[in-house]
Backbone as CSV, one residue per row, in Angstrom:
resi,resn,N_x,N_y,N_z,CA_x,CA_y,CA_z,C_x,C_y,C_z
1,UNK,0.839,-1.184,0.000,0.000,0.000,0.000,0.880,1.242,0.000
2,UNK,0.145,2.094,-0.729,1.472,3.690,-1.285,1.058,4.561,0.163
3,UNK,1.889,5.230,0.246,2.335,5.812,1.842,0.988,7.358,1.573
4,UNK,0.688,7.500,0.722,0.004,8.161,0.109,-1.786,7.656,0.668
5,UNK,-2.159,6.307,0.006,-2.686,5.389,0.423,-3.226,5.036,2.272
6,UNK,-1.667,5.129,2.975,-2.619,4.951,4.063,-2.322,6.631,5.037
7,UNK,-2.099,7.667,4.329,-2.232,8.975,4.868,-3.625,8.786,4.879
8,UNK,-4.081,8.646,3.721,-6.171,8.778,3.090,-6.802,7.858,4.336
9,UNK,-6.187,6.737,4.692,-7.108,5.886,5.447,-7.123,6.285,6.711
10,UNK,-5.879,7.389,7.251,-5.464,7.581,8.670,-6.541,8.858,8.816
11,UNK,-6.273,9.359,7.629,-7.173,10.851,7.477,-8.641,10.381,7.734
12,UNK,-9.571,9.476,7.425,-10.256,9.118,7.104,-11.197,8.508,8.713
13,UNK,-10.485,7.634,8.986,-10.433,6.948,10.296,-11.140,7.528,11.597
14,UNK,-11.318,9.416,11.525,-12.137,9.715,12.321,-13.097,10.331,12.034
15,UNK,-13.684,9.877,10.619,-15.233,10.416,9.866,-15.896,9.470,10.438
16,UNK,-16.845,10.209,10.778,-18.496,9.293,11.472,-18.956,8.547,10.460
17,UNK,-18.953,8.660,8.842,-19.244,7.715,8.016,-18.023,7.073,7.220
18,UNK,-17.084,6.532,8.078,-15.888,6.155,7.314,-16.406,4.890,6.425
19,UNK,-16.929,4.099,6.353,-17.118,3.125,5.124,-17.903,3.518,3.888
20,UNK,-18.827,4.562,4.377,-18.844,5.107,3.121,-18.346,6.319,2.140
21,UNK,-17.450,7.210,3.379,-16.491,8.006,2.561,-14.969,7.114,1.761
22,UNK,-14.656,6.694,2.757,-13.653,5.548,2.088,-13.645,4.516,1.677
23,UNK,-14.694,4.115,2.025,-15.330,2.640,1.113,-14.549,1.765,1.896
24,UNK,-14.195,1.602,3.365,-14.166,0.464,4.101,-15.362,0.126,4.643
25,UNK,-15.613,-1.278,4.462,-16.912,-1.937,4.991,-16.729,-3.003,5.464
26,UNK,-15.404,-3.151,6.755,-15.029,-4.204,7.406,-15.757,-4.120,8.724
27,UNK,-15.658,-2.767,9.534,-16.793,-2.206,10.604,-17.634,-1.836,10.459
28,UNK,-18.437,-2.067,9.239,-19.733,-1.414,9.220,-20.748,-2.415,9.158
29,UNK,-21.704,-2.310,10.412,-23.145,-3.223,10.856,-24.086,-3.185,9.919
30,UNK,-24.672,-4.223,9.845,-25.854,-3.961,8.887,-26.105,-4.584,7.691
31,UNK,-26.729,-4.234,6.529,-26.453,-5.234,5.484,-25.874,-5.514,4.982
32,UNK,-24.609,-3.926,4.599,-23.722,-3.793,3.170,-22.340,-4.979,3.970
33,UNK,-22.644,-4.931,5.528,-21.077,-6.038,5.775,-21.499,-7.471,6.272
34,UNK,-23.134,-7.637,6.298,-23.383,-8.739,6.711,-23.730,-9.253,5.030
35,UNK,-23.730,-8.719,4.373,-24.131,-9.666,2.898,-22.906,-10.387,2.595
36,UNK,-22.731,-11.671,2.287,-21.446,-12.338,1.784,-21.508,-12.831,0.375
37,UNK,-20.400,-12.728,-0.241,-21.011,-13.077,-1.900,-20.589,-14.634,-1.641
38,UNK,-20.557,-15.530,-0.036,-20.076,-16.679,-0.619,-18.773,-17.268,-1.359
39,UNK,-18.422,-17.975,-2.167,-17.872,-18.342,-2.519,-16.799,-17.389,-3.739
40,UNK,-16.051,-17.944,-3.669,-15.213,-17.145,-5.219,-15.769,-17.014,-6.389
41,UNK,-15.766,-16.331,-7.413,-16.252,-16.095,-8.650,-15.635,-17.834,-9.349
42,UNK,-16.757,-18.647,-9.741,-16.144,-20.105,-10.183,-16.090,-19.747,-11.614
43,UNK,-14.783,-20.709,-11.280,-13.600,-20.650,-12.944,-14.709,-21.427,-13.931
44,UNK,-14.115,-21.463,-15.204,-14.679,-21.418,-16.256,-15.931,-20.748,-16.890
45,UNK,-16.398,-21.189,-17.982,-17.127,-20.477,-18.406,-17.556,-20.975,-19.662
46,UNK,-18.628,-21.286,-19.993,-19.766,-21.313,-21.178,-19.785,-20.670,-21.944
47,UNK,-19.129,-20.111,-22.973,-19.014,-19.260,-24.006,-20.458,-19.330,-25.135
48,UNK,-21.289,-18.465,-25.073,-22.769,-18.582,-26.113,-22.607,-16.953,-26.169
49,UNK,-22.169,-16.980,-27.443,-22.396,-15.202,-27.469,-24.180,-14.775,-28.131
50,UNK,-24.199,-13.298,-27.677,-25.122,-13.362,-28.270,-25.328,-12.515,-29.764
51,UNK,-26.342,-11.652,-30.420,-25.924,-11.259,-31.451,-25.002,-10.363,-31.435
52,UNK,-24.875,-9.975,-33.015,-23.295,-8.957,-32.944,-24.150,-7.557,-32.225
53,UNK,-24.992,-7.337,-32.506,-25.763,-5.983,-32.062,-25.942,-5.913,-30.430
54,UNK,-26.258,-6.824,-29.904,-26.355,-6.814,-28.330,-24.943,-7.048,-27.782
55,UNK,-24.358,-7.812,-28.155,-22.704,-7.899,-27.840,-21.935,-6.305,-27.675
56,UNK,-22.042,-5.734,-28.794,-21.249,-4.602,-28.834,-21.975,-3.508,-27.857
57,UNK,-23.337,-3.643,-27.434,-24.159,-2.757,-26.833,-23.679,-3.346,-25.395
58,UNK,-23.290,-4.512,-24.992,-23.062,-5.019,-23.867,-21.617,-4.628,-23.772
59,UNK,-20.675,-4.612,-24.478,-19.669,-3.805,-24.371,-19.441,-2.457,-24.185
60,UNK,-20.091,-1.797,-25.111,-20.160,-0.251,-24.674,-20.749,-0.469,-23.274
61,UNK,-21.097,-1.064,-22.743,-22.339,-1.044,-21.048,-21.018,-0.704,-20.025
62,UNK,-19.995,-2.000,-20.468,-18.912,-2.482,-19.615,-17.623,-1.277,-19.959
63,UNK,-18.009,-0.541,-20.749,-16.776,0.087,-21.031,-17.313,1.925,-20.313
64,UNK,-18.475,2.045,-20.484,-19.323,3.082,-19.602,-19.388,2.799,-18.246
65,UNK,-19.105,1.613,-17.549,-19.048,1.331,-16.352,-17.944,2.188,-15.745
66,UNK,-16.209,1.621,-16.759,-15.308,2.210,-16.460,-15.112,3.687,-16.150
67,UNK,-16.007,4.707,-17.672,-15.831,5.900,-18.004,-16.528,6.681,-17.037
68,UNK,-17.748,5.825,-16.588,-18.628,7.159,-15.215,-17.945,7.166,-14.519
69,UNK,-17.047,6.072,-13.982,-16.592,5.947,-12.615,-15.225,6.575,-12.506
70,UNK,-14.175,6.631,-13.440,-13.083,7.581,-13.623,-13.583,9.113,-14.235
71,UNK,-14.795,9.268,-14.387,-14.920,10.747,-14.338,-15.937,11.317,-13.441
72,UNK,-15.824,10.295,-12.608,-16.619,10.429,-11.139,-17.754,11.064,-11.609
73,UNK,-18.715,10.491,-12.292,-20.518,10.678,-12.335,-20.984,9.874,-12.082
74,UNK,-21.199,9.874,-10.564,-22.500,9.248,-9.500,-24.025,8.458,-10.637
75,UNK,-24.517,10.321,-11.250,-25.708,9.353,-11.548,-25.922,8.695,-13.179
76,UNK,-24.516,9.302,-13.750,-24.373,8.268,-14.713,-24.135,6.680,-14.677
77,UNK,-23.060,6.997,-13.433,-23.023,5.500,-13.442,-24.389,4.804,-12.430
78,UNK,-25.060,5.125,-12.040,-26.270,4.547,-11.458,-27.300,4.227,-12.274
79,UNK,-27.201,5.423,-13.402,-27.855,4.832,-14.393,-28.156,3.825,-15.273
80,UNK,-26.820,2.844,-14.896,-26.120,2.017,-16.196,-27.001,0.989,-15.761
81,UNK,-28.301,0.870,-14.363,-28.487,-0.375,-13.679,-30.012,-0.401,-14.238
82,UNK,-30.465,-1.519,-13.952,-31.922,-1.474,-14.299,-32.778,-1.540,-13.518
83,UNK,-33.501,-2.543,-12.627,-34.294,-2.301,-11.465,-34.345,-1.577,-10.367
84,UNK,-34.999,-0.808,-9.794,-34.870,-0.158,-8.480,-35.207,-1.447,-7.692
85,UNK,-34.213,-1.199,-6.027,-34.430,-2.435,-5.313,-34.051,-3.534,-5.805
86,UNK,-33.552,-3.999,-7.086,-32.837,-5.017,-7.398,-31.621,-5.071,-7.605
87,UNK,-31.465,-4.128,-8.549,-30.277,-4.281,-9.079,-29.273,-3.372,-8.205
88,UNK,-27.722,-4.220,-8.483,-27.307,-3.945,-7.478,-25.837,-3.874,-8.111
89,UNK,-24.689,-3.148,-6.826,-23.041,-2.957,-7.763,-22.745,-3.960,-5.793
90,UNK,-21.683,-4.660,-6.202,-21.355,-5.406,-5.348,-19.399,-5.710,-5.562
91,UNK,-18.732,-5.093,-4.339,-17.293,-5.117,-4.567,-16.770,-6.849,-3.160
92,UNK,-15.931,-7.771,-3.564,-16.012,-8.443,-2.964,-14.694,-8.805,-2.680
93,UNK,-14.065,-9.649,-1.334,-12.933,-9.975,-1.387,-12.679,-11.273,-0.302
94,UNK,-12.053,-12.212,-0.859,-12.113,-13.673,-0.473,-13.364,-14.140,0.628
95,UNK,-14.481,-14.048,-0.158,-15.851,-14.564,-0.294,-16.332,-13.562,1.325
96,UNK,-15.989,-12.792,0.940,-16.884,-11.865,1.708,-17.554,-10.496,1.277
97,UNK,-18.257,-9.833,1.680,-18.488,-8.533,0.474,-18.076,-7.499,1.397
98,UNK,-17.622,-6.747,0.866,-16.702,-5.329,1.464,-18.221,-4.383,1.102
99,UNK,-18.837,-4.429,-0.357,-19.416,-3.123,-0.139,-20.746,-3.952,-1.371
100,UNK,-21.922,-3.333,-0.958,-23.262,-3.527,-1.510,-23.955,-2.555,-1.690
101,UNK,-24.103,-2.155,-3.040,-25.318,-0.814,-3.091,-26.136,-1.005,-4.056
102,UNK,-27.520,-1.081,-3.910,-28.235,-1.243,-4.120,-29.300,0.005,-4.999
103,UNK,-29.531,-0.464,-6.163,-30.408,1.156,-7.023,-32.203,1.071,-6.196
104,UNK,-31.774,2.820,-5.722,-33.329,3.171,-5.545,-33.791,2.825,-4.052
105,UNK,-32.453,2.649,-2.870,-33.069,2.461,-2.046,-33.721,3.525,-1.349
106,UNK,-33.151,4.955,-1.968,-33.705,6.028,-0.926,-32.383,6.789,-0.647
107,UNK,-32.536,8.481,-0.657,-31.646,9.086,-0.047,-31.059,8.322,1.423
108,UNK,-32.035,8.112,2.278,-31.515,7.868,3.989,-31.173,6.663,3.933
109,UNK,-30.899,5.831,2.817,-30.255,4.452,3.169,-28.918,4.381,2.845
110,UNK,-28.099,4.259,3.798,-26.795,3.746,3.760,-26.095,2.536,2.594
111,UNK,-27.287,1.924,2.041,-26.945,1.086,0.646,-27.285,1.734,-0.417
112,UNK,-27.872,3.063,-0.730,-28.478,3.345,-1.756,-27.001,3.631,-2.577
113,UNK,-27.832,3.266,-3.982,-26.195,3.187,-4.528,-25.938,4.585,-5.522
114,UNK,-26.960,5.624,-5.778,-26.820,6.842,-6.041,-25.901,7.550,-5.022
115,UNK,-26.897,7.724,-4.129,-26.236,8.405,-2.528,-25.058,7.929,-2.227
116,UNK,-24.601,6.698,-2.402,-23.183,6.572,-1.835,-21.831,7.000,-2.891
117,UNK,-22.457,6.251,-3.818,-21.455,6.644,-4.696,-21.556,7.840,-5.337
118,UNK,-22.159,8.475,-4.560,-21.929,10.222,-4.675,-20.754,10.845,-3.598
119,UNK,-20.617,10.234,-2.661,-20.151,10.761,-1.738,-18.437,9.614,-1.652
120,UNK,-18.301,8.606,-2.327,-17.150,8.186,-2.409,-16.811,9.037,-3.728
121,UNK,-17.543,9.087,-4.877,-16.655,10.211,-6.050,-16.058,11.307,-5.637
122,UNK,-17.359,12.314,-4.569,-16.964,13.231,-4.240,-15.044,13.001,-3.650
123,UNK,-15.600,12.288,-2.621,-14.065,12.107,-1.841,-12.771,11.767,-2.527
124,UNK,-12.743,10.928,-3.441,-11.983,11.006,-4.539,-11.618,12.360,-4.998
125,UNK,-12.384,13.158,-5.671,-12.010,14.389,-6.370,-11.660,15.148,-5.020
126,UNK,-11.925,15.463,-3.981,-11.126,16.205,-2.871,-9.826,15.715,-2.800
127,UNK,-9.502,14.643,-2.840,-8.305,14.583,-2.373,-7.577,13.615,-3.716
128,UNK,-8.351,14.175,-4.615,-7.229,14.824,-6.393,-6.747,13.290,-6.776
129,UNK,-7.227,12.144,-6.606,-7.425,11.087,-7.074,-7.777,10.826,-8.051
130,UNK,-7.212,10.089,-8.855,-7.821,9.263,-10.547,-7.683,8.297,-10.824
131,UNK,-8.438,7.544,-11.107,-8.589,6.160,-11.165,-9.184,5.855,-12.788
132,UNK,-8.260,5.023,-13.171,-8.693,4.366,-15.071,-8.964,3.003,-14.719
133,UNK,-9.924,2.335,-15.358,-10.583,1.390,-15.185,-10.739,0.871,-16.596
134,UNK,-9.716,-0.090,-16.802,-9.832,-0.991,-18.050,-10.467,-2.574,-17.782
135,UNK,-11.189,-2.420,-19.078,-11.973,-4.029,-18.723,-11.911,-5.043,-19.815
136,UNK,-11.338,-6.066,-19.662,-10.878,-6.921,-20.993,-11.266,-7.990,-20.909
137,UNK,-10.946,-9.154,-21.806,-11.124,-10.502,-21.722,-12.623,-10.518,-21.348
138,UNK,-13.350,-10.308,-22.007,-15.227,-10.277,-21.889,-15.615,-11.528,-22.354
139,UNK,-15.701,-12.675,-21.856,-16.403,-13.376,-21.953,-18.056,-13.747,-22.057
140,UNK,-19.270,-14.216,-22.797,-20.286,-13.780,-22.934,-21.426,-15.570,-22.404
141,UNK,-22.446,-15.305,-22.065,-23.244,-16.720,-21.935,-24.449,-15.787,-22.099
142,UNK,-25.696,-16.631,-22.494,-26.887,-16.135,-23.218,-27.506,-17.022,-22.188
143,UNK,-28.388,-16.305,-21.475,-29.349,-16.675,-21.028,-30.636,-16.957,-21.288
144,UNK,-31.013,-15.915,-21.978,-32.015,-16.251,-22.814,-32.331,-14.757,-23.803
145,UNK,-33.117,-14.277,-24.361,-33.102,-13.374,-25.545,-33.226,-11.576,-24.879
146,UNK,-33.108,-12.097,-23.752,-32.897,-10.623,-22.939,-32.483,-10.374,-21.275
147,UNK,-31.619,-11.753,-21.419,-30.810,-12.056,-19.995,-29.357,-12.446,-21.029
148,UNK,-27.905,-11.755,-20.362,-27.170,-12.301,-20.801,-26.070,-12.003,-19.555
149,UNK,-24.937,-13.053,-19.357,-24.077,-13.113,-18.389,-22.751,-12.877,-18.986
150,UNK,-21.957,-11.905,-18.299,-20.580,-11.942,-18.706,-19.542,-11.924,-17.694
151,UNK,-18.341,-12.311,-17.696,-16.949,-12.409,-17.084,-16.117,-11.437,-17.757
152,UNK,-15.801,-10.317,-16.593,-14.290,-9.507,-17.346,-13.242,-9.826,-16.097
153,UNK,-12.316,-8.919,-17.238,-11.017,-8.849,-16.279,-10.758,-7.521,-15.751
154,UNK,-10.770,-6.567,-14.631,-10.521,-5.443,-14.464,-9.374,-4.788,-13.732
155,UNK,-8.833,-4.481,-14.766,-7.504,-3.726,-13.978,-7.494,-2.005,-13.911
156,UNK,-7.513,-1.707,-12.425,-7.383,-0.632,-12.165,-6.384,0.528,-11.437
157,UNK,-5.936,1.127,-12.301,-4.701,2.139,-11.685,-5.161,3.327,-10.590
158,UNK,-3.977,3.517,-10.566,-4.374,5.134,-9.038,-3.860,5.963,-9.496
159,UNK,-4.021,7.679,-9.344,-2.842,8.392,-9.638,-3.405,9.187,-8.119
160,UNK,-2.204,10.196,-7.897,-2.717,11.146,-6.761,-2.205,12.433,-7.315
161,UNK,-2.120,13.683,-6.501,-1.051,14.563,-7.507,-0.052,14.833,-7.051
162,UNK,0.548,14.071,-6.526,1.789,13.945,-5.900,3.015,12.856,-6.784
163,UNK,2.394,12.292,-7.142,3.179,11.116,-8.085,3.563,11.124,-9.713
164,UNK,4.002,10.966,-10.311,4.460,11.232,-11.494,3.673,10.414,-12.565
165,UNK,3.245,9.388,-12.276,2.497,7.883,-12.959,1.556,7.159,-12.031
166,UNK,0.965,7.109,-12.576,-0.194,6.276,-12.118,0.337,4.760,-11.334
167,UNK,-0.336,3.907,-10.671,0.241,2.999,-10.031,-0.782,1.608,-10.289
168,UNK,-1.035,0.443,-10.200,-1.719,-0.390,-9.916,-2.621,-0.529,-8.864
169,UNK,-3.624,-0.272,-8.717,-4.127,0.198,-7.830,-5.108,-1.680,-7.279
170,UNK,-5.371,-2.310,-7.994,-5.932,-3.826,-8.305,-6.417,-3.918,-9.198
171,UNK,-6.788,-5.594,-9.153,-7.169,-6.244,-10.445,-7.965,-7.556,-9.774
172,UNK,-9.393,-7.236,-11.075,-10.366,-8.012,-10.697,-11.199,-9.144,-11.900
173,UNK,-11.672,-10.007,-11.301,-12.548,-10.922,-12.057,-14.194,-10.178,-12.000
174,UNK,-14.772,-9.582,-13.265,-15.880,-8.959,-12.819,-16.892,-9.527,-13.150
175,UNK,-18.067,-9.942,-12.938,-19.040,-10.839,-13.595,-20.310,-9.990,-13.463
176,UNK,-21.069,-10.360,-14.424,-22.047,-9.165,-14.650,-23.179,-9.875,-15.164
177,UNK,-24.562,-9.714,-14.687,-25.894,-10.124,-15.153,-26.559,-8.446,-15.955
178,UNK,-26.781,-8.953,-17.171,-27.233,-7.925,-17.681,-29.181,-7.946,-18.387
179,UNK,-29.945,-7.192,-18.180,-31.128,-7.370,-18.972,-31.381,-6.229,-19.630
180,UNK,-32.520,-6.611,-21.058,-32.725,-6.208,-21.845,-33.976,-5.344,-21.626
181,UNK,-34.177,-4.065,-22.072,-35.590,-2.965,-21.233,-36.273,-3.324,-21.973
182,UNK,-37.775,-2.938,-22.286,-38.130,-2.515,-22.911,-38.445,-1.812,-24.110
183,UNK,-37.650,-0.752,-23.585,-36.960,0.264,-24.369,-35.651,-0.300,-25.787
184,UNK,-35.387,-1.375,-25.232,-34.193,-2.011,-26.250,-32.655,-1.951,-25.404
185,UNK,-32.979,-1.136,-24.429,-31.540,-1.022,-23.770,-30.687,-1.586,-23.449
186,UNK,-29.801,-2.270,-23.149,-28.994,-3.411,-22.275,-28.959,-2.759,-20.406
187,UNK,-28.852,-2.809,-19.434,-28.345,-2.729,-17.895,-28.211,-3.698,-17.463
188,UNK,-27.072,-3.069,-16.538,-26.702,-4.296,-15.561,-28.047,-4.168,-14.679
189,UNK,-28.140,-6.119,-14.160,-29.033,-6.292,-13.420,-28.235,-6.778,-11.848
190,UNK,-27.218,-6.761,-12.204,-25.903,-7.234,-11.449,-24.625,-6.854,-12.182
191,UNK,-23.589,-6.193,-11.071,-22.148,-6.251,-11.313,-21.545,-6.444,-9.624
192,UNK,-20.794,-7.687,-10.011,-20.008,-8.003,-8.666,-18.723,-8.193,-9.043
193,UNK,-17.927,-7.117,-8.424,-16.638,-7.352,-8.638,-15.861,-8.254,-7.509
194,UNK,-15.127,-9.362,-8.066,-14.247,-10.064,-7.409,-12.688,-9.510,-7.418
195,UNK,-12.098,-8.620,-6.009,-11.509,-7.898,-6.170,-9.993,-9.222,-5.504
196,UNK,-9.146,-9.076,-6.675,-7.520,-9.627,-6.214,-6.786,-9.287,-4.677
197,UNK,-7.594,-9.179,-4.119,-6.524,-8.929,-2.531,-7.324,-9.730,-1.363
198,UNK,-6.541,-10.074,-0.278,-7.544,-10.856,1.221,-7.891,-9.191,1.931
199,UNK,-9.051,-10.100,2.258,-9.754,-8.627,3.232,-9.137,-8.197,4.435
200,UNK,-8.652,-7.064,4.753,-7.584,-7.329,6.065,-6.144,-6.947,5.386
201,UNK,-5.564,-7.250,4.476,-4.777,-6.969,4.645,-4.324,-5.601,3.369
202,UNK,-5.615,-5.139,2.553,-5.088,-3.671,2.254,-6.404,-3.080,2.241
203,UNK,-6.090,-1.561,2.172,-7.192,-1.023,1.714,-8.619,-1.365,1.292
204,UNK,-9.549,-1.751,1.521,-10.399,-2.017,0.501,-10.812,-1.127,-0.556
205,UNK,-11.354,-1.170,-1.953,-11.255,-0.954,-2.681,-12.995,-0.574,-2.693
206,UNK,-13.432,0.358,-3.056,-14.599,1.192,-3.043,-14.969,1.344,-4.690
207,UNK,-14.213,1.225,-5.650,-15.151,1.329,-6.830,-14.066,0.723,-8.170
């Protein structure tokens, strides 16, 4: 962890909402640390793509995931989801879940996933953080003609403005349930990131 890294967490440490300004959710009661994703993201994978037109629309989805979230827009990226009360962004680390937010629970809920991830972007841009979020190796399974499942790979850098280059910040297995609107749209109906580190021993990782 960059010395940089745990100034933010020391700084951090005496906010009354520290898991959701910093996105630790090792002490925090309630649902977002009692939900467990269970088990590890299981290896392999069923390859059924679906057409070329929903494929590339499911890509742009996964590649807009990256772009709201490194240009820190809260309700763009909340937008990307489809159900209120269902759908959900889920960050995880050796089968436990660090952080759960949920679309549409309500300003006063501590899971709502507008509201929070308004207030972790914010904190980011205070303290001059940037984060690029590349997502590769997209694997695809068809569920059926307006359910489709995918596997990425996500590697994400840090910069601060203190540093010259950006750094590795982690790298994840991301798996994603996506449905089809009405409207023709693609959203995630699920994104759970399976984040590369044991819980405990760095930072947790907030987006």
């Amino acid at each position: 962890m960059s010395e940089r890294w745990k100034g933010i967490i020391t700084n951090c440490a005496s906010l009354r909402n520290l898991a959701l300004v910093c996105g630790f959710f090792f002490a925090l009661s309630g649902t977002a640390s009692a939900d467990s994703c269970g088990t590890d993201a299981t290896a392999g994978w069923d390859v059924e793509n679906p057409p070329a037109e929903d494929r590339q629309a499911i890509q742009d989805l996964l590649s807009r995931y990256a772009w709201t979230i490194d240009e820190r827009n809260a309700p763009a990226f909340t937008g990307l989801f489809a159900e209120p009360r269902s759908s959900y962004y889920k960050i995880c680390s050796s089968g436990n879940s660090i952080l759960k937010l949920t679309l549409g629970m309500g300003p006063e809920s501590a899971t709502d996933l507008l509201g929070q991830m308004t207030i972790i972007l914010k904190k980011m841009e205070t303290d001059s953080l940037q984060t690029r979020h590349l997502v590769t190796n997209t694997l695809f399974d068809v569920v059926d003609d307006k359910t489709v499942n995918t596997k990425s790979i996500v590697l994400v850098t840090l910069q601060d403005s203190h540093s010259p280059a950006p750094v590795l910040d982690y790298s994840a297995d991301a798996r994603a349930s996506f449905v089809k609107g009405d409207d023709g749209r693609w959203r995630f109906r699920s994104l759970t990131v399976y984040a590369d580190y044991v819980a405990g021993s760095i930072a947790a990782k907030k987006r």
